[in-house]
C-alpha atoms as a printed R data frame, in Angstrom:
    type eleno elety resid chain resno       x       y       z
1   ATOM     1    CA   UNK     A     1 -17.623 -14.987  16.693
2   ATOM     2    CA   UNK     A     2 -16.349 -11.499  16.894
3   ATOM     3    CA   UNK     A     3 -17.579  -8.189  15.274
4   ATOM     4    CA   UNK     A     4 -14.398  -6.174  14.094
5   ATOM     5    CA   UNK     A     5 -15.130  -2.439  12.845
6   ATOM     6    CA   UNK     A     6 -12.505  -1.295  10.606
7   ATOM     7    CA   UNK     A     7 -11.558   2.364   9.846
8   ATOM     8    CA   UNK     A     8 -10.822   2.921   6.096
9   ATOM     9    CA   UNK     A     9  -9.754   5.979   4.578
10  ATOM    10    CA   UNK     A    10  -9.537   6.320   0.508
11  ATOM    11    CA   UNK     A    11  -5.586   6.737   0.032
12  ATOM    12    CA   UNK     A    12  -3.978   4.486  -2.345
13  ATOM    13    CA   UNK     A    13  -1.913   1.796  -0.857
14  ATOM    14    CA   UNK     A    14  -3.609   1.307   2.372
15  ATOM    15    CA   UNK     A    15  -6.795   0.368   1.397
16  ATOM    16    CA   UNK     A    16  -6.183  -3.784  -0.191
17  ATOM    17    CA   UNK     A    17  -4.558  -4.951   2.857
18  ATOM    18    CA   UNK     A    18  -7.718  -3.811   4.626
19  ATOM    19    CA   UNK     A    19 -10.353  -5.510   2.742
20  ATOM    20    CA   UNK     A    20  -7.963  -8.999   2.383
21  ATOM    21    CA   UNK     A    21  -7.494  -8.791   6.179
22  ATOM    22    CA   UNK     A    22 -11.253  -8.290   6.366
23  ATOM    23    CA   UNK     A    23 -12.260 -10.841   3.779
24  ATOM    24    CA   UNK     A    24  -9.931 -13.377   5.742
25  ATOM    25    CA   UNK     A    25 -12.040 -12.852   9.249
26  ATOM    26    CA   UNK     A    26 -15.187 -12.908   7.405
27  ATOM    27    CA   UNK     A    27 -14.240 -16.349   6.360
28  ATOM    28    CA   UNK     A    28 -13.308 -17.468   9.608
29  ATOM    29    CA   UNK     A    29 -17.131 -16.758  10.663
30  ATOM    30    CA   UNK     A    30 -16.634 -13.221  12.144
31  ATOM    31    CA   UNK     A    31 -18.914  -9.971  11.222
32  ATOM    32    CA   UNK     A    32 -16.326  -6.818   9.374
33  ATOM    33    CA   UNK     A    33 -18.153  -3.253   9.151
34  ATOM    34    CA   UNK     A    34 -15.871  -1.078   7.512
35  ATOM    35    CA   UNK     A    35 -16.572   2.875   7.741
36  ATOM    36    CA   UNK     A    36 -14.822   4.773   5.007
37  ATOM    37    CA   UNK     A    37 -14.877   7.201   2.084
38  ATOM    38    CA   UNK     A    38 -17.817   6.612   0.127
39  ATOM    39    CA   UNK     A    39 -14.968   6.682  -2.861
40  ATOM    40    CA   UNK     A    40 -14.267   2.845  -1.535
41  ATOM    41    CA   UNK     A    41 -17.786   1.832  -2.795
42  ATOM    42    CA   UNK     A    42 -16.167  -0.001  -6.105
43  ATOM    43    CA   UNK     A    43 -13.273  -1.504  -3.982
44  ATOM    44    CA   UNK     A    44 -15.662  -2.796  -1.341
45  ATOM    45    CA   UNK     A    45 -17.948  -4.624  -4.027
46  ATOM    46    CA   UNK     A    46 -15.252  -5.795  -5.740
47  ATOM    47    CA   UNK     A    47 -14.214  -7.783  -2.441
48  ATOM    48    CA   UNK     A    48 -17.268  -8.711  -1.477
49  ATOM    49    CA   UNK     A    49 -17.599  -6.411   1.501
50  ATOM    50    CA   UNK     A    50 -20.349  -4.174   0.256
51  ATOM    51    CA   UNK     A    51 -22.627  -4.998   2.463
52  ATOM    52    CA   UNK     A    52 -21.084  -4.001   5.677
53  ATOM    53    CA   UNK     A    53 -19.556  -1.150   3.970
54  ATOM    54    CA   UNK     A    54 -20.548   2.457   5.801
55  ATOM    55    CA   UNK     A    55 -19.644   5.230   4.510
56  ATOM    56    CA   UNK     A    56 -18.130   8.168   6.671
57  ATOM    57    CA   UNK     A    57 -20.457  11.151   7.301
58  ATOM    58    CA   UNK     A    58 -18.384  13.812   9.268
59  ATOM    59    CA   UNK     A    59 -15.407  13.528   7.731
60  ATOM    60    CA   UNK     A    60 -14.316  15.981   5.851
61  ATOM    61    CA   UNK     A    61 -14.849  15.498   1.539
62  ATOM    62    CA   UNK     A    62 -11.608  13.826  -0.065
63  ATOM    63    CA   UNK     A    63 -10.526  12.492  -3.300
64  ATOM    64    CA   UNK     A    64  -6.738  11.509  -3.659
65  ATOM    65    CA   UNK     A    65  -6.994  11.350  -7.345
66  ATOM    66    CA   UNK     A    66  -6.132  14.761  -8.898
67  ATOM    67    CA   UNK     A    67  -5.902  15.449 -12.318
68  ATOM    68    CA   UNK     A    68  -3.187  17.700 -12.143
69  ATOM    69    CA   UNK     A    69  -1.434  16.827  -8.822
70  ATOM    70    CA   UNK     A    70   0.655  19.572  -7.334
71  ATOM    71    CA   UNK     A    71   1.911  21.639  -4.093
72  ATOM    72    CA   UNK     A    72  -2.029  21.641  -3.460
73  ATOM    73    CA   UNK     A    73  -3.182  18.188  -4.014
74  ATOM    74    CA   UNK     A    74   0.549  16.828  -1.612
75  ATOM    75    CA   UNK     A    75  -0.987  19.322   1.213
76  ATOM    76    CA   UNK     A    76  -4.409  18.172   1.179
77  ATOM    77    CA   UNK     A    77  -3.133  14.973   3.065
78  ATOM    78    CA   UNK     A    78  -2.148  16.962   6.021
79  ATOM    79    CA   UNK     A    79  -5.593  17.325   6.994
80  ATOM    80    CA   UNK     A    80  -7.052  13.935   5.950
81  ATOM    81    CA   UNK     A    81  -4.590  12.402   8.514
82  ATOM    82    CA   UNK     A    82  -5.718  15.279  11.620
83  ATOM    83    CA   UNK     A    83  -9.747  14.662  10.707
84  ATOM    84    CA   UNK     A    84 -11.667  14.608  13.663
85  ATOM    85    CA   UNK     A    85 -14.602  14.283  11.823
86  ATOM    86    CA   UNK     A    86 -13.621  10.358  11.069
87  ATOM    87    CA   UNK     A    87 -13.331  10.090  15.008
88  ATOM    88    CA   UNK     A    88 -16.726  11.664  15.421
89  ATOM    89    CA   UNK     A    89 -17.870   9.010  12.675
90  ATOM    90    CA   UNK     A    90 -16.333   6.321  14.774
91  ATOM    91    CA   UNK     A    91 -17.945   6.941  17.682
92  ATOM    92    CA   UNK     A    92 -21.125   7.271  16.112
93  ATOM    93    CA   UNK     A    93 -20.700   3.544  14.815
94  ATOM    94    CA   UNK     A    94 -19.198   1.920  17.679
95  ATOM    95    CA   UNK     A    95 -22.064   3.451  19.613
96  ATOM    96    CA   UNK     A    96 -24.472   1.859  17.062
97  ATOM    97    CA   UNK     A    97 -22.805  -1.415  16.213
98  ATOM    98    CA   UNK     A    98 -20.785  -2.309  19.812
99  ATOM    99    CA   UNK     A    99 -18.079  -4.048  17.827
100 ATOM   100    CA   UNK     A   100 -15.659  -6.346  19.878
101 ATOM   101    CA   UNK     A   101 -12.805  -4.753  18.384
102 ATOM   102    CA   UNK     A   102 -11.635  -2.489  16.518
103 ATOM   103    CA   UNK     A   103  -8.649  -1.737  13.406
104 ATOM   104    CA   UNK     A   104  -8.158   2.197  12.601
105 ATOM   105    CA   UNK     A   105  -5.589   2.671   9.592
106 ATOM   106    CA   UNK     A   106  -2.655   4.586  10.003
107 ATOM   107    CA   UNK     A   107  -3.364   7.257   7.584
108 ATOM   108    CA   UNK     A   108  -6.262   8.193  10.103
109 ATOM   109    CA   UNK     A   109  -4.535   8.790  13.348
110 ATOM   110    CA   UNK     A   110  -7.232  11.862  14.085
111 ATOM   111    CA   UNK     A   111  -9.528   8.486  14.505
112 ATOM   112    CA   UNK     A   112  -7.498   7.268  17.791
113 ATOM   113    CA   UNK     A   113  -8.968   9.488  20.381
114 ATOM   114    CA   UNK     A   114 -12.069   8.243  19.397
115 ATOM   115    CA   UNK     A   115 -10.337   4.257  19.256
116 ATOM   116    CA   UNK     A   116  -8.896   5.318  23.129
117 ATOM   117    CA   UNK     A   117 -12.130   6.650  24.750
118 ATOM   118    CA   UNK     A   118 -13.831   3.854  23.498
119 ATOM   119    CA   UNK     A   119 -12.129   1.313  25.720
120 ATOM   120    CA   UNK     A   120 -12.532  -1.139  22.875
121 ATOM   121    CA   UNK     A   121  -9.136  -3.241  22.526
122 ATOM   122    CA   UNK     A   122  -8.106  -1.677  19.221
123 ATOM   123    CA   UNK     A   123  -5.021  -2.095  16.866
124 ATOM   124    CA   UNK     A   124  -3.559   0.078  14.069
125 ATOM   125    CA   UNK     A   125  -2.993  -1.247  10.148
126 ATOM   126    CA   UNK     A   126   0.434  -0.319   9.057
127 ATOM   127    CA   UNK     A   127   0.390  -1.308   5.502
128 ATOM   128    CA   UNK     A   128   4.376  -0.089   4.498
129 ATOM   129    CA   UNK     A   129   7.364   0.461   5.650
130 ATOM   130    CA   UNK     A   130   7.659   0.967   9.649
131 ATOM   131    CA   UNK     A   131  10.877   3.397   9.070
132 ATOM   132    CA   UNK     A   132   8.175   5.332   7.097
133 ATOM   133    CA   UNK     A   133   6.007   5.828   9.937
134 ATOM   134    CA   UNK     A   134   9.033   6.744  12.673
135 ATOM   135    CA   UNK     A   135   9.436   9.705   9.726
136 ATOM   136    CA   UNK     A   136   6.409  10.564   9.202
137 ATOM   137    CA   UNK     A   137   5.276  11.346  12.703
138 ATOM   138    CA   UNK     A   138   8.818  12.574  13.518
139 ATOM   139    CA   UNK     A   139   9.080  16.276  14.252
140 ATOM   140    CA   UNK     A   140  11.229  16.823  11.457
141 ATOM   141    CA   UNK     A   141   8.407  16.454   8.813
142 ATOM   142    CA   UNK     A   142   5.485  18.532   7.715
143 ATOM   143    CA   UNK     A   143   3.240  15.462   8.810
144 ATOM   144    CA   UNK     A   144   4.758  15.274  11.883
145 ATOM   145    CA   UNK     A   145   4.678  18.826  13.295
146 ATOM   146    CA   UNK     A   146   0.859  19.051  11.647
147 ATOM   147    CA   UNK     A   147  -0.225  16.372  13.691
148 ATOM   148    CA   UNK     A   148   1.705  17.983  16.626
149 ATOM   149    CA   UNK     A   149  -0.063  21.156  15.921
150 ATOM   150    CA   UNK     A   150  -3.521  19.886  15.885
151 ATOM   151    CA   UNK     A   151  -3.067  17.271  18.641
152 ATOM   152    CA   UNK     A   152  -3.100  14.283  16.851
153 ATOM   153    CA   UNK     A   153   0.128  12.737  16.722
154 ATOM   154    CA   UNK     A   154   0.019   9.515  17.379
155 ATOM   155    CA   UNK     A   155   3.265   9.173  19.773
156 ATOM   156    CA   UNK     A   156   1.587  11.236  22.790
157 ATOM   157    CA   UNK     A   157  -0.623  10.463  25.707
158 ATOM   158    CA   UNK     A   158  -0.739   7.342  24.657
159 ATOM   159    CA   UNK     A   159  -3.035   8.009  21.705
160 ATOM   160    CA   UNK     A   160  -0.859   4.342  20.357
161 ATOM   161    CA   UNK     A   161  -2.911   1.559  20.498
162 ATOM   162    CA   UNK     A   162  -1.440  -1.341  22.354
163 ATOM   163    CA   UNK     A   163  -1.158  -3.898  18.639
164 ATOM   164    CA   UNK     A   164   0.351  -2.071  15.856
165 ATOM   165    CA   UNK     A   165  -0.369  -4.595  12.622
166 ATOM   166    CA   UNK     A   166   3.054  -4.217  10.638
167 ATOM   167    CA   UNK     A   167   2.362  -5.792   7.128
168 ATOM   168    CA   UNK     A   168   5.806  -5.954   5.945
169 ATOM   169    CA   UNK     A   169   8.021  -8.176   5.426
170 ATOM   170    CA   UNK     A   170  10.562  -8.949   8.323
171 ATOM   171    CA   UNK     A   171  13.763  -9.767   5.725
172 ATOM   172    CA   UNK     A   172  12.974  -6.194   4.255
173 ATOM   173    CA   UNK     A   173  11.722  -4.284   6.800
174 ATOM   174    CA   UNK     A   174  13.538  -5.471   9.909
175 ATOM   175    CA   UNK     A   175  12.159  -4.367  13.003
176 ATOM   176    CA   UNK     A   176  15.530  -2.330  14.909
177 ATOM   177    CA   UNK     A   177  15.230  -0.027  17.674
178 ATOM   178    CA   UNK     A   178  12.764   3.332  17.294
179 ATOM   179    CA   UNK     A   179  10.706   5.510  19.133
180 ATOM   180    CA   UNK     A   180   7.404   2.920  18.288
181 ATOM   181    CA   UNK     A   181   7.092   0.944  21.187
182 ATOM   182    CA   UNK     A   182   8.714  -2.006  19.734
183 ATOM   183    CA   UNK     A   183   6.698  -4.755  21.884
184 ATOM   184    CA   UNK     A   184   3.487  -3.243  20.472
185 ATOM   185    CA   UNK     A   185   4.205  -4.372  16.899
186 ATOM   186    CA   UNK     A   186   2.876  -7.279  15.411
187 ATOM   187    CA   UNK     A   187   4.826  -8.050  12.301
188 ATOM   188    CA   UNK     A   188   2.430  -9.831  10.088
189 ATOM   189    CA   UNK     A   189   4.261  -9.825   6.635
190 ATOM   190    CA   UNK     A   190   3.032  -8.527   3.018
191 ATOM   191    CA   UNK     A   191  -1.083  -8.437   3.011
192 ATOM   192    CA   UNK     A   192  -1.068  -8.844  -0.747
193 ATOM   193    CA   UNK     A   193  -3.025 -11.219  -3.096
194 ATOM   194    CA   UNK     A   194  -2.278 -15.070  -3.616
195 ATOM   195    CA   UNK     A   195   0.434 -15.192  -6.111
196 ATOM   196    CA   UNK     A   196   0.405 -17.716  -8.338
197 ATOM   197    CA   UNK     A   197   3.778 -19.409  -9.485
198 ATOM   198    CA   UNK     A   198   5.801 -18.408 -12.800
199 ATOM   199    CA   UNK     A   199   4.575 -19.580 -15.963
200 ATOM   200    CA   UNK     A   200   7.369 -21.954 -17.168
201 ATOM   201    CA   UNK     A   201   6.713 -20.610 -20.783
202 ATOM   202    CA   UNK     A   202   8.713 -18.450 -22.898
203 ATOM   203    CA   UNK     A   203   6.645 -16.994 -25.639
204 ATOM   204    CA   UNK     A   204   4.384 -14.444 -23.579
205 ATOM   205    CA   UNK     A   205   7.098 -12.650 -21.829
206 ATOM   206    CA   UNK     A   206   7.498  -8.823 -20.779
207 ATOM   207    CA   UNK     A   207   8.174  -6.164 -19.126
208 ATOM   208    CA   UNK     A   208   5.114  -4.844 -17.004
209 ATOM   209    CA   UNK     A   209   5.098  -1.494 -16.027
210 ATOM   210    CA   UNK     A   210   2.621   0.231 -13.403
211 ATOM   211    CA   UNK     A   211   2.642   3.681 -11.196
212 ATOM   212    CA   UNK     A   212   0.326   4.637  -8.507
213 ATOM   213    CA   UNK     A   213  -3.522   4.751  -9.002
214 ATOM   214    CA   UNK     A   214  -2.886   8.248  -7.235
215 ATOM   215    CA   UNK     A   215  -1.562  10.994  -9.565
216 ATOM   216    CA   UNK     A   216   2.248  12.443  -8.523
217 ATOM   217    CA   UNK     A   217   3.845  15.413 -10.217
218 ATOM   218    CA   UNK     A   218   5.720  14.209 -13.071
219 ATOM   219    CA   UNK     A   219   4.156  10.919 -13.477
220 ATOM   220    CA   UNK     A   220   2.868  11.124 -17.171
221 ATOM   221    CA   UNK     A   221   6.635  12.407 -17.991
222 ATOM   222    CA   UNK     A   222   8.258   9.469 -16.170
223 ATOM   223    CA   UNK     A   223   6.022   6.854 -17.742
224 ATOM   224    CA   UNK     A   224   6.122   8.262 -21.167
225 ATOM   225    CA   UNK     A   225   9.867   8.338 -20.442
226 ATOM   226    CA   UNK     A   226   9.505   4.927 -19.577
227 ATOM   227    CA   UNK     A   227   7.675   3.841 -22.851
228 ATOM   228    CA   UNK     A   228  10.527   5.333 -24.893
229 ATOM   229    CA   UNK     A   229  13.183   3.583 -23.375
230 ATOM   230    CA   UNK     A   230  11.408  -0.136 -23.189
231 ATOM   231    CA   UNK     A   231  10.884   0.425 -27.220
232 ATOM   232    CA   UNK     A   232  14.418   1.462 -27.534
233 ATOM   233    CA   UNK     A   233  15.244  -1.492 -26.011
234 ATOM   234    CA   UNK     A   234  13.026  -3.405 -28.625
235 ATOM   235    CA   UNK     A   235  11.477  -5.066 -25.100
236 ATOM   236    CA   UNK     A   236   8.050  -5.962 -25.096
237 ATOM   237    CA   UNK     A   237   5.594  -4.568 -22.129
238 ATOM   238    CA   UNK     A   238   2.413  -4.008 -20.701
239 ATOM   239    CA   UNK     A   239   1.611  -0.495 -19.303
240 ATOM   240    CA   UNK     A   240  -1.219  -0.316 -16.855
241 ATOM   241    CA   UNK     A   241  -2.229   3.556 -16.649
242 ATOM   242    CA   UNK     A   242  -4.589   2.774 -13.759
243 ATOM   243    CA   UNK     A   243  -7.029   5.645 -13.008
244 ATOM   244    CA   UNK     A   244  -4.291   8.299 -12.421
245 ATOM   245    CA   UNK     A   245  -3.365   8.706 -16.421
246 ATOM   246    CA   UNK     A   246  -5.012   8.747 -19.314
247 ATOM   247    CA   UNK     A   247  -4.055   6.357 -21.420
248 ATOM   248    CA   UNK     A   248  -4.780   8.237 -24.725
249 ATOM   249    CA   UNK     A   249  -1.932  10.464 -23.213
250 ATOM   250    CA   UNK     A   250   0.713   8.163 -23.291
251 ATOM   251    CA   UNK     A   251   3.223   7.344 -26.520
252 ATOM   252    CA   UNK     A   252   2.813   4.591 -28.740
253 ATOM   253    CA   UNK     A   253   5.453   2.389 -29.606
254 ATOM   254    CA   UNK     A   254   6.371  -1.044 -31.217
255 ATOM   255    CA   UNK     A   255   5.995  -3.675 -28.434
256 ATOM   256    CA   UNK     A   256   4.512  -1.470 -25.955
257 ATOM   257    CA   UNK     A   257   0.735  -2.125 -25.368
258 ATOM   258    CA   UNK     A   258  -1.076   0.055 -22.916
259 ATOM   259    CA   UNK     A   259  -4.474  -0.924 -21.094
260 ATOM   260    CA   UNK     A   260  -6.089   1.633 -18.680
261 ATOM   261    CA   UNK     A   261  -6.309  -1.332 -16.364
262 ATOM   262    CA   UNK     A   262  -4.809  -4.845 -15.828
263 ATOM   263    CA   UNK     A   263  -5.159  -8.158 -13.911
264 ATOM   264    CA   UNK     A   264  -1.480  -7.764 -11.995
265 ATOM   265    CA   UNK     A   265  -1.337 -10.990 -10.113
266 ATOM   266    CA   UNK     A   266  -1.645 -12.437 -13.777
267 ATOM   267    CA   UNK     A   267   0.143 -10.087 -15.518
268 ATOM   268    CA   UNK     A   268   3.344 -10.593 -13.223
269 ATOM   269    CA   UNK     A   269   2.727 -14.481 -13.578
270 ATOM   270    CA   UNK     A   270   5.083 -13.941 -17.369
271 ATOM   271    CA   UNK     A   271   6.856 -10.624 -16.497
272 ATOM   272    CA   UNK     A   272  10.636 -10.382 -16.572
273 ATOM   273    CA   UNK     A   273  10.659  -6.932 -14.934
274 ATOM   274    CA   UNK     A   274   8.049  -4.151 -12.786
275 ATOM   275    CA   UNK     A   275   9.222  -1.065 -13.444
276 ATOM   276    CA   UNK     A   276   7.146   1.064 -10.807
277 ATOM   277    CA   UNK     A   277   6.972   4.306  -8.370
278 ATOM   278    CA   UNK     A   278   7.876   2.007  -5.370
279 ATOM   279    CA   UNK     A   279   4.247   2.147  -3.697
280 ATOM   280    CA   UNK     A   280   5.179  -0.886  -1.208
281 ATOM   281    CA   UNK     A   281   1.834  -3.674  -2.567
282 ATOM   282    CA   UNK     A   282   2.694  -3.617  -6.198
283 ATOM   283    CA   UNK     A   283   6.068  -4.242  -5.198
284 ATOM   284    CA   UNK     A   284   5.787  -6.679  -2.857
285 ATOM   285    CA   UNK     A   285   2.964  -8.290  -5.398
286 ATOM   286    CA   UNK     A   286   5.739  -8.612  -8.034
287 ATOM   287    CA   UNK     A   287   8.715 -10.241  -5.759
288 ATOM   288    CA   UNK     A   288   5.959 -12.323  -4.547
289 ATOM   289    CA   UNK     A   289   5.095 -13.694  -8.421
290 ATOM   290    CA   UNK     A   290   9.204 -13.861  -8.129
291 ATOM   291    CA   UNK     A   291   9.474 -10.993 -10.435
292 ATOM   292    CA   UNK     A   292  12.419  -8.224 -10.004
293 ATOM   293    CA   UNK     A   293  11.545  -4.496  -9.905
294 ATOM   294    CA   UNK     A   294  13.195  -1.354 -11.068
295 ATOM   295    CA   UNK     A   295  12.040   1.409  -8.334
296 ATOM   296    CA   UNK     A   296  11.225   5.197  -9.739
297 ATOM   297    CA   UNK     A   297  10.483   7.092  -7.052
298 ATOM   298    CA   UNK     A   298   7.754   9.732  -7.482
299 ATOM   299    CA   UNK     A   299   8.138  11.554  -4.420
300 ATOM   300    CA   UNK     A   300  10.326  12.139  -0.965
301 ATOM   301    CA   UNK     A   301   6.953  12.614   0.698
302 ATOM   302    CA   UNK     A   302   5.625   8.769   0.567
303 ATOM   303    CA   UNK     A   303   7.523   5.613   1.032
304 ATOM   304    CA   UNK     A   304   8.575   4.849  -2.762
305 ATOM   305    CA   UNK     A   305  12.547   5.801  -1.152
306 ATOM   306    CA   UNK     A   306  12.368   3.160   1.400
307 ATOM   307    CA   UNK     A   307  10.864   0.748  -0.393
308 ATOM   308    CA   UNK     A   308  13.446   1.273  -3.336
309 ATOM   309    CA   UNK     A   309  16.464   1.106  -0.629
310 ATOM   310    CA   UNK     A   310  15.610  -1.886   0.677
311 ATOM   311    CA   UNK     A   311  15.238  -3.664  -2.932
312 ATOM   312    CA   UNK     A   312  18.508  -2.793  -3.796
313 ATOM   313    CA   UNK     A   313  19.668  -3.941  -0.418
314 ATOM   314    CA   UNK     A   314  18.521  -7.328  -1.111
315 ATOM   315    CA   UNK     A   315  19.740  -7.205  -4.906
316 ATOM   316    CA   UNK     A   316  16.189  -7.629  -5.930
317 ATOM   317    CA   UNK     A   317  16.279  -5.039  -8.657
318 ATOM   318    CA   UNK     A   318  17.099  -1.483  -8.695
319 ATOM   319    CA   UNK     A   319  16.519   2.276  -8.570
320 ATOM   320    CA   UNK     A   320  16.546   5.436 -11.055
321 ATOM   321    CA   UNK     A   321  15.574   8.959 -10.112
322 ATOM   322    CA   UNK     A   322  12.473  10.136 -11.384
323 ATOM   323    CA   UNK     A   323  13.976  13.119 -13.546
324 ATOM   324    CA   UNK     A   324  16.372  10.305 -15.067
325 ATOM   325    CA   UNK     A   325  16.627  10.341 -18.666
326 ATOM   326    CA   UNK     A   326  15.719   8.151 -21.729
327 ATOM   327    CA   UNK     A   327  19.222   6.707 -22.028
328 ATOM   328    CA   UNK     A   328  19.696   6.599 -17.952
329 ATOM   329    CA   UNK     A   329  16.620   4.506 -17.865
330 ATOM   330    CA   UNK     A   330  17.717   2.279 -20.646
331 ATOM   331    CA   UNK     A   331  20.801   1.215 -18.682
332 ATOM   332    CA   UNK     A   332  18.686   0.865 -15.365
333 ATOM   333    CA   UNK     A   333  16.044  -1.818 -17.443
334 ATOM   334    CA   UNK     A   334  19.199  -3.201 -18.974
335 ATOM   335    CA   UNK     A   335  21.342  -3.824 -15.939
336 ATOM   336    CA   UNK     A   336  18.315  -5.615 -14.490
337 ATOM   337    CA   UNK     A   337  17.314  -7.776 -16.852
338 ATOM   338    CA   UNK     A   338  20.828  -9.166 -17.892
339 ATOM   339    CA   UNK     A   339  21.111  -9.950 -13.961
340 ATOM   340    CA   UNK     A   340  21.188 -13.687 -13.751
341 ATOM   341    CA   UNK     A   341  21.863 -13.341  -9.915
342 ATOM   342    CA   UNK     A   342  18.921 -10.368  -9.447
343 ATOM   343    CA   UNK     A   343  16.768 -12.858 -11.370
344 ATOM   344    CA   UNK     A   344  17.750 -15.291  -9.356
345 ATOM   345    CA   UNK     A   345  17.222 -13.663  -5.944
346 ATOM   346    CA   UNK     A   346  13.747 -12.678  -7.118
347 ATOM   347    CA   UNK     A   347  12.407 -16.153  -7.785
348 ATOM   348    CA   UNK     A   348  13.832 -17.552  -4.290
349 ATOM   349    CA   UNK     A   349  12.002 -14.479  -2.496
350 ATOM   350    CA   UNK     A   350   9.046 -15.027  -4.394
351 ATOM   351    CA   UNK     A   351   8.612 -18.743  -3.260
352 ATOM   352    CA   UNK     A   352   9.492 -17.399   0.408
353 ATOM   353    CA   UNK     A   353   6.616 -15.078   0.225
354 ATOM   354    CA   UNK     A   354   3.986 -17.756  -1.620
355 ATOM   355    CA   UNK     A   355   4.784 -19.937   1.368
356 ATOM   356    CA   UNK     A   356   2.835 -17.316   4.082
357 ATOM   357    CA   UNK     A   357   0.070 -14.992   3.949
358 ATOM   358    CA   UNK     A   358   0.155 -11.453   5.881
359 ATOM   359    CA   UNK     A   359  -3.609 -11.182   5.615
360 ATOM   360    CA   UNK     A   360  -3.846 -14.669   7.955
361 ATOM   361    CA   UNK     A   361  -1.425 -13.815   9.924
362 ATOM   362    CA   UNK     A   362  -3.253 -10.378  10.474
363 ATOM   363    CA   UNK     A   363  -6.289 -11.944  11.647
364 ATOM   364    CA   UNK     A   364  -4.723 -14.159  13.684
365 ATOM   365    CA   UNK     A   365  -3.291 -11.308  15.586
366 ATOM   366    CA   UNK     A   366  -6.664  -9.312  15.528
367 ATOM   367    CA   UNK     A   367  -8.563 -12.519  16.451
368 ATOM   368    CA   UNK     A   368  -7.214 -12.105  20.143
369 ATOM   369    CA   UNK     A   369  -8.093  -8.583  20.523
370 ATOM   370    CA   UNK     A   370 -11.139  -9.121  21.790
371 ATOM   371    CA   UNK     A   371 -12.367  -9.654  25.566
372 ATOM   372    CA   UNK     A   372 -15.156 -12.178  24.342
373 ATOM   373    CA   UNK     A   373 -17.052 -13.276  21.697
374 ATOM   374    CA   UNK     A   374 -19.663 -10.736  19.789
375 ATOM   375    CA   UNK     A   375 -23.368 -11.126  22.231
């Protein structure tokens, strides 16, 4: 059996499809370390992966959760993503560990010098959207030309490793032409949870709503927003606040219940609708549980655009603009719901996507990275 070393930053998103992907080599008899923000502690136990958790010593200090995001807290990612000091961490561990192989996530791509002089057949996690990353590391963005600027972009002297891990799903994210070396990518499909099927039961149905775990300007206006509309509606819902909002902060209203945390997969098991900011797991988690979504993107700067575009493409739900009004996002919820055909389209995607799992299909890619087995 192998020894994979993973590289983990704390950023939202990215960090699930790591720790299912590692969970599913673990189970297939393989050794995981993980090296990461010692912010993952609670997400590693929770998994199980605690004990070959590591936490990162160089890099610099980071928490993506800020109370009052702004200007500030959106260019503090910039340097995250150009840290040397996670390369300088890597080395440190492959010295001390000699994994077989190793998996560097794609909001880390200061970490592939390190992943290149190592020799060490290596692959990259891309947990959304692969038109994401062609604009992210294009020179037209402020990711792009920081990376540029502090050498770090991943498109030169072949900083790329040779498997790029794609964990989207091919009918949504189809793989065209791009400057990504297109035989490089390994399209795995969603790394979510297990979704269980639909309840067949009437009488505990609603509306779920859920935003990012990371704060985004506007947020606690769009969900409050939100809140106003479903009660308008006379809808009943579940709002998950996660650890970006307090919950205290949010409205009341008839039929509304808010938790500061939720069980999503079964949660989404009697929802009729997500209503979300378009962060690409919780959406695929509810078309997976067969579940349309209504898309309010928080930001140009992440993929919550792309992921909304290509739900409406496949008439899986819809889209409003985060400055949208009350009654603008009463029609959205409303146009969605009284879709028989959206409704429709949801539960035949969601048995597609119950039929497969990305985080398999990861490690079965990963599982022929190495040269040999572990000594």
């Amino acid at each position: 059996m192998a020894l994979f070393l993973s590289v983990l930053p704390l950023a939202g998103g990215n960090v699930s499809p790591t720790l299912l992907i590692a969970r599913e080599l673990e189970s297939r008899g393989h050794r995981v370390r993980i090296l990461g923000h010692a912010g993952l502690v609670p997400e590693v136990e929770r998994a199980g992966l605690a004990r070959g958790f590591e936490p990162f010593e160089r890099a610099r200090p980071w928490n993506p959760r800020a109370a009052d995001p702004g200007v500030r807290s959106m260019l503090a990612w910039l340097p995250l993503a150009s840290d040397r000091g996670v390369g300088r961490d890597l080395e440190a561990a492959i010295a001390r560990e000699r994994p077989d192989a190793l998996l560097v996530d794609c909001m880390v791509p200061g970490a592939l010098d390190a992943a290149r002089r190592s020799s060490i057949p290596s692959a990259m996690l891309l947990h959304t959207m692969l038109g994401y990353w062609e604009a992210q590391w294009s020179a037209r963005s402020p990711m792009g030309l920081w990376l540029r600027a502090t050498g770090t972009l991943p498109f030169t002297r072949d900083r790329m490793p040779q498997t790029l891990v794609l964990a989207t799903d091919p009918e949504l994210d189809p793989v065209g032409a791009g400057r990504i070396p297109r035989d490089r990518i390994e399209q795995v499909g969603p790394v979510i949870p297990a979704a269980a099927p639909p309840r067949t039961t009437d009488g505990d149905e609603h509306v779920l709503v859920s935003f990012s775990t990371i704060a985004y300007p506007g947020q606690l206006g769009v969900i409050s927003r939100v809140i106003r509309a479903l009660a308008d509606l006379g809808a009943r819902a579940v709002v998950t606040a996660g650890p970006a909002i307090d919950p205290a902060a949010l409205p009341s209203a008839p039929g509304v219940e808010v938790r500061a945390f939720g069980d999503h997969g079964e949660l989404l098991r009697s929802a009729r609708l997500l209503i979300g900011h378009g962060g690409h797991g919780t959406t695929m988690r509810a078309l997976a549980a067969g579940v349309p979504v209504l898309i309010v993107p928080m930001t140009g700067h992440a993929d919550h655009h792309l992921v909304a575009g290509a739900v409406a493409r496949a008439g899986l739900g819809g889209q409003v603009e985060k400055d949208a009004a009350r009654a603008d996002l009463r029609a959205a919820i409303t146009r969605v719901l009284e879709s028989p055909a959206t409704a429709a389209r949801a539960r035949r995607t969601g048995e597609r996507l119950r039929a497969t799992s990305g985080a398999r299909h990861a490690a079965d890619v990963l599982e022929r990275l190495p040269a040999g087995p572990a000594p």
